[in-house]
N, C-alpha and C positions, 0 to 999 in steps of 0.2 A: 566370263561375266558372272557378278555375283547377282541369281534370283534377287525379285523385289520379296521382301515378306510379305504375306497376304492381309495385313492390315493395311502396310502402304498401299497395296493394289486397289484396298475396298474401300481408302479415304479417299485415293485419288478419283477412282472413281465418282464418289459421290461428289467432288467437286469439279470434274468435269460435266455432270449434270446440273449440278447447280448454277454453274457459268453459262450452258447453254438456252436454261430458261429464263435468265437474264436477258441474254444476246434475244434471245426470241420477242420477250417483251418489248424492248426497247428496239427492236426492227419495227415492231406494228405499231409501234407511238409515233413513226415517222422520223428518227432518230440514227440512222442506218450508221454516220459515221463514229459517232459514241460507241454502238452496239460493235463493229469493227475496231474498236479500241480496246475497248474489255475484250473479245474475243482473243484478240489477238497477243494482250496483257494475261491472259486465264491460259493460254497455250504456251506461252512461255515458263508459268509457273509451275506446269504439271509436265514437261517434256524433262525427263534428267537430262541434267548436265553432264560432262566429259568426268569432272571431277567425281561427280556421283556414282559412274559406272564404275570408274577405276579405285571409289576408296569402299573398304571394308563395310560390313552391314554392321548398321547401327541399332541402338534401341531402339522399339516402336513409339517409345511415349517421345522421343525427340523426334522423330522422324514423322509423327501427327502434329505437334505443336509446330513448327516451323512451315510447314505446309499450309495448315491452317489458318496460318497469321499472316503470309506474305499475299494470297489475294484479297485478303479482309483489305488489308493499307492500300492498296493500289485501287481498291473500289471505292475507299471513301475519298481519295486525291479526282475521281473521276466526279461523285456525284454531286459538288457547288457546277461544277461546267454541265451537269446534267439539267440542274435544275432550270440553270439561266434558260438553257435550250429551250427547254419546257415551259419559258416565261415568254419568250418570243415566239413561238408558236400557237400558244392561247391568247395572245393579247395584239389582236389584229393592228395595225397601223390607222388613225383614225381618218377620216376619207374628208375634204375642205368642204363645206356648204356650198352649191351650185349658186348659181346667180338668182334663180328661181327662188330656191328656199332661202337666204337672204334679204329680197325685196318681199316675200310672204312675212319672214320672222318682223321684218320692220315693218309692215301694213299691218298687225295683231299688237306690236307695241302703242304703233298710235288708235287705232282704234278700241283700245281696253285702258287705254290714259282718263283722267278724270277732270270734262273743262265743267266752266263755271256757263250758268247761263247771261247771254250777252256778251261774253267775254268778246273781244277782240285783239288778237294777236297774230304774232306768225304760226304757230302752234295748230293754230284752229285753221289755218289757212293750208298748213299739211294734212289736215284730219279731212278737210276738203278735198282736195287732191285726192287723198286714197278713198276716199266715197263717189267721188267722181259727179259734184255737185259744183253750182257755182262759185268759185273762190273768190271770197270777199274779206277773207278775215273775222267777220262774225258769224259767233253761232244765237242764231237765232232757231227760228221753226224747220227752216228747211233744210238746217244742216240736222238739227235734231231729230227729224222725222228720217233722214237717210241715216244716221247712226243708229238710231232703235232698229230698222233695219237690216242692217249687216251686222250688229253684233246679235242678235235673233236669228238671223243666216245662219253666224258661225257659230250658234251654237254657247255664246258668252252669256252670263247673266248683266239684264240689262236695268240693275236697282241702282247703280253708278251713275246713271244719266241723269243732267243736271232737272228741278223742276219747271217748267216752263212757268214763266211770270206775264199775267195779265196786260195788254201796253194799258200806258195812259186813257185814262173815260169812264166808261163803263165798268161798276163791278161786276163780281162774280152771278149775284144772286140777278142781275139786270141782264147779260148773257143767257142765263139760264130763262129768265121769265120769256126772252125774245125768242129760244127757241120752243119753248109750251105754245107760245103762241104762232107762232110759223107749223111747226110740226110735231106738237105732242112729246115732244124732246126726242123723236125717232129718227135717229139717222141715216135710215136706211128705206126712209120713207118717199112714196112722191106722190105728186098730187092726179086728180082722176086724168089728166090732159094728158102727163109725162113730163108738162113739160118743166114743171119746176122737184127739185130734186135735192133729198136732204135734209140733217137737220134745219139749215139756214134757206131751203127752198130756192138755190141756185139754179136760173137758168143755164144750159150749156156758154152763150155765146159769153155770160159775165164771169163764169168758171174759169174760162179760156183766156180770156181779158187778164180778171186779174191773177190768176196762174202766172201767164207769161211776162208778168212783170215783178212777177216776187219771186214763186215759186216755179221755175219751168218746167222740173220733171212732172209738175201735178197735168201739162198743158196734155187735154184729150183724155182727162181719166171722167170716167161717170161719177158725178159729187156723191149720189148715192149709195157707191161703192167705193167710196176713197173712207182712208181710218177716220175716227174719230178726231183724231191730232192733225188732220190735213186739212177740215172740217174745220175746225176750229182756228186755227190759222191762217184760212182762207176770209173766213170772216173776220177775221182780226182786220187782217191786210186791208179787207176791203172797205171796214170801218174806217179807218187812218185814210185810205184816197176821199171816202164823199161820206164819213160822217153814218147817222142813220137813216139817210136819205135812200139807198135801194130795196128797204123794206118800210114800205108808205103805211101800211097800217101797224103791223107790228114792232116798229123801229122805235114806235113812244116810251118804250120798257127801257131804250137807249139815254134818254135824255136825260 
């Protein structure tokens, strides 16, 4: 057998190290059967052949160049199937939205929608539904007061929300005088008894009254401590049923 020369000895070596920290990297990428491919492609190149043992020694510069160039090729046919690998392992499969997070993503669509005030549609009669208020089809106060809300709940800016329009009667500045003259315009005020409450000086039992014919969710809240907007609306409503008849002295601001 003809010795190797000890240049082939010290490239071959150097490229059985080189193929090893290959193999090594691409084990710990999670890759094991690539790594097993080149392995096993890098052990075939550097093992002589029958032919090699039995022909004559060659130059070393052919004997580096051939060596050198046959696992360069066989690495770059390996590394388009590398990468794909490496694109399916970084790029998780995407998971379907639960039924949960589906009826959530559609309860944030219709509550961050933009109605009109008064509108009446089917629309507002879905925005109902998901605020869990009475479904009438219109938004008026009571859809309006449960929308500021939950979009205040969830955290949405609520400059979207249509303005609330005055009903039919009374203006603005006649509202206003009714409640100077009820309670100092202080909503949160009540009189020395208790018993009347509010800007508009609602007794509980007329609260409750007209609450549960307009507004139900307001029915058994303190007028005192209900918003401004519920407040307001309340007295609307109760304007519309008897006029300015349930405030006898201060009501003439109404007329």
């Amino acid at each position: 057998m003809t010795p190797q020369p000890p240049s082939h000895r010290v490239h071959a070596h150097r490229v059985r190290r080189s193929t090893v920290l290959l193999v090594s990297a691409l084990a710990v990428s999670g890759l094991p059967l690539v790594a097993h491919a080149l392995e096993s492609d890098a052990a075939e190149s550097t093992a002589p052949s029958a032919a090699a043992i039995a022909a004559p020694a060659v130059a070393d510069s052919t004997i580096s160049s051939s060596t050198a160039t046959e696992p360069a090729r066989r690495i770059d046919l390996i590394i388009p199937e590398l990468g794909t690998a490496l694109d399916a392992v970084d790029t998780p499969e995407p998971t379907p939205p639960s039924p949960a997070e589906q009826a959530l993503e559609a309860a944030i669509i219709v509550i961050t929608d933009t109605y009109e005030w008064d509108e009446r549609s089917p629309r507002v009669e879905a925005l109902q539904r998901t605020l869990g208020v009475v479904v009438d089809g219109w938004y008026g106060h009571a859809t309006h007061n449960a929308h500021r809300a939950a979009l205040t709940a969830a955290g949405f800016p609520t400059d979207g929300l249509p303005v609330p329009v005055l009903p039919p009667g009374p203006s603005a500045g006649q509202w206003e005088a009714l409640r100077q003259c009820e309670s100092g315009g202080n909503y949160s005020i009540t009189n020395p008894s208790g018993k009347y409450r509010g800007a508009y000086q609602f007794d509980r039992p007329t609260w409750n009254s007209v609450a549960g014919r307009h507004f139900p969710h307001l029915v058994g809240v303190d007028p005192a401590s209900a918003s401004r907007a519920d407040q307001d609306a309340m007295a609307f409503a109760l304007y519309g049923d008897r006029g300015h008849r349930p405030w006898p002295q201060c009501g003439r601001h109404l007329r």
